[in-house]
C-alpha positions, 0 to 999 in steps of 0.5 A: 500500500506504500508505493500504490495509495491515494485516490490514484492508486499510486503515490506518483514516486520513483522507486527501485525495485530490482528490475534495472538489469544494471550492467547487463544487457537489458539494462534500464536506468530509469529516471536516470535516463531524464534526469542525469541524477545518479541518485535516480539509477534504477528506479521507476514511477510507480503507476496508478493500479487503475484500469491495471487490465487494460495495462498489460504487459506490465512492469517498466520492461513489459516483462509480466504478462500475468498478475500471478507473476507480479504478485509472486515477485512482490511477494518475494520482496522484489528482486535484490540483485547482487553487483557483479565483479566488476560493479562490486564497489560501484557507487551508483548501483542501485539498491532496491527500496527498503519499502519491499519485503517478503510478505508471507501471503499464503495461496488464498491471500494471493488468489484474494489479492489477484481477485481484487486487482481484476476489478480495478 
């Protein structure tokens, strides 16, 4: 609820969640790439969750065609990538927000959640 609040449905903030690729080869800075901030590497504008069905696929990246695989990603904690060798003491690696943690929701909760996000 952090991060998609609000009548909107999301708090219209930047944040990084993992999915950067930072160094690889479908690296994606995000708000870096309009800003020019490093303190902007890796993150991107959480969007509103209405309308989220007519939105597909979702993520920055396009890269979750189902609500299951986005709700099983945040339910893990998002992606906390490590730096590779050469990013090892890179200063502008992003680490992925302190507001994503494993959320434990059981199978149902889960079912429950995807149910819900269908009707928006």
């Amino acid at each position: 609820m952090t991060c998609h609040e609000g009548a909107l449905l999301s708090d219209n903030e930047s944040h990084v969640t993992g999915l950067h690729f930072y160094g690889r080869k479908l690296q994606d800075l995000g708000r870096f790439d309009a800003t020019q901030d490093s303190a902007d590497i890796g993150k991107f504008r959480a969007p509103s969750l209405l309308a989220l069905q007519q939105s597909m696929p979702w993520m920055h990246h396009g890269g979750f065609q189902s609500l299951l695989g986005i709700v099983n990603f945040y339910n893990a904690g998002g992606a906390r990538p490590k730096p590779r060798k050469k990013f090892k003491d890179d200063p502008n690696y992003p680490q992925t927000t302190e507001l994503l943690h494993k959320l434990e929701l059981s199978k149902d909760e889960k079912n429950a959640l995807i149910a819900f996000l269908e009707t928006l």
